[in-house]
C-alpha positions as CSV (number, residue, x, y, z in Angstrom):
1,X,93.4,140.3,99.0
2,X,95.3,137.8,96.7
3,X,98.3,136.0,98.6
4,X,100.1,135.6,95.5
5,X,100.4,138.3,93.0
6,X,100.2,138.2,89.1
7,X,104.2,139.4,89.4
8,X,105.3,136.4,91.2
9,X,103.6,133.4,89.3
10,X,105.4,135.9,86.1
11,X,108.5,135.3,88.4
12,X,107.9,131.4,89.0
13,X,106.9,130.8,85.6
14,X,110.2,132.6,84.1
15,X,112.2,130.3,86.3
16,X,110.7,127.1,85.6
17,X,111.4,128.8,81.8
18,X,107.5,128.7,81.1
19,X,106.1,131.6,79.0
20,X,102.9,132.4,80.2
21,X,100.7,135.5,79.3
22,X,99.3,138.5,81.0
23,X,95.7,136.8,81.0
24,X,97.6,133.4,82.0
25,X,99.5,135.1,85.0
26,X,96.5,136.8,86.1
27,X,94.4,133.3,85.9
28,X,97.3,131.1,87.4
29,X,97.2,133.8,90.2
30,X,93.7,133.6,90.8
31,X,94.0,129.5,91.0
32,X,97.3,129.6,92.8
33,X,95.4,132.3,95.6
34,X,92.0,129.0,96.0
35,X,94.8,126.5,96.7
36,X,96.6,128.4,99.0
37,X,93.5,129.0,100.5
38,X,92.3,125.8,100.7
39,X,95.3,123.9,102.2
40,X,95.5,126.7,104.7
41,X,92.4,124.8,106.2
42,X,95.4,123.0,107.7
43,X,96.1,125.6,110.1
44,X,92.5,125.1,112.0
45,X,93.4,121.4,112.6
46,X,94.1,121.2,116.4
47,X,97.5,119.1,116.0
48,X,97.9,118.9,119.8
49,X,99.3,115.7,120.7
50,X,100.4,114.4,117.4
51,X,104.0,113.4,116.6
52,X,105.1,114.9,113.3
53,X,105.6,112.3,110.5
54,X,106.9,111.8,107.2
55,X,104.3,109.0,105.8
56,X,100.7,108.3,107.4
57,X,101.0,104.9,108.0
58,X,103.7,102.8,110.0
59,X,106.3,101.4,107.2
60,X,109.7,100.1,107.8
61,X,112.2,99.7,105.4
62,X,112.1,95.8,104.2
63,X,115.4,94.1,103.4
64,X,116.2,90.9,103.1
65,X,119.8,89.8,105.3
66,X,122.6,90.3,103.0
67,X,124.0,86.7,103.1
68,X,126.5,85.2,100.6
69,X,125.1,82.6,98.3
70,X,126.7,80.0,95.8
71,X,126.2,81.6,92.5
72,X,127.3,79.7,88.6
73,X,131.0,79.4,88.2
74,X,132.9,81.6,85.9
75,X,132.9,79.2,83.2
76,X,128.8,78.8,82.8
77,X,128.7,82.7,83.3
78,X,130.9,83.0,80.0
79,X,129.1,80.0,78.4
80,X,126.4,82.9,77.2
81,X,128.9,85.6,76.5
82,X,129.7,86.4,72.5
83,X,133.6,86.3,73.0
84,X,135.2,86.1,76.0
85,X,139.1,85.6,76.7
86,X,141.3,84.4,79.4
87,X,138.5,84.3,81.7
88,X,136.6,87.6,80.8
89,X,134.0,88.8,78.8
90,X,135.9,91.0,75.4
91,X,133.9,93.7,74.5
92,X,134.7,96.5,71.6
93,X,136.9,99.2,72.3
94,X,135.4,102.8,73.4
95,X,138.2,104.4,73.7
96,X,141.0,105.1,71.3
């Protein structure tokens, strides 16, 4: 017996706004039922024991400190710009 039927991948496939055929429902279906199948191999694993987890190996997230550094003054940072005034970059209007 098929876990998934020829009417649901019809279903899935309208709401991910695929159109698929009858011969395409009917094949996705039969695809859809081997992977099901297969990761259900899962369920034979004896997970006694094991911690649930989101990644397989150990990672940390890895951040430099956030410490305050000298950066360029104002006036080399508006050195490169194409028009600046009184201090700030001038850029072109966007709104009206």
């Amino acid at each position: 017996m098929s876990r998934i039927s020829k009417e649901e991948v019809k279903h899935v496939a309208n709401l991910a706004r695929l159109a698929i055929t009858e011969e395409e429902a009917v094949t996705f279906a039969g695809q859809l039922d081997d992977i099901i199948t297969y990761a259900e191999q899962l369920n034979e694993l004896d997970t006694t024991g094991v911690k649930p987890t989101t990644h397989v190996l150990d990672l940390k997230n890895v951040m430099r400190k956030d410490e305050p550094k000298k950066w360029i003054e104002k006036e080399d940072a508006l050195k490169n710009a194409p028009d600046h005034q009184d201090g700030q970059y001038k850029v072109p209007s966007v709104l009206e």
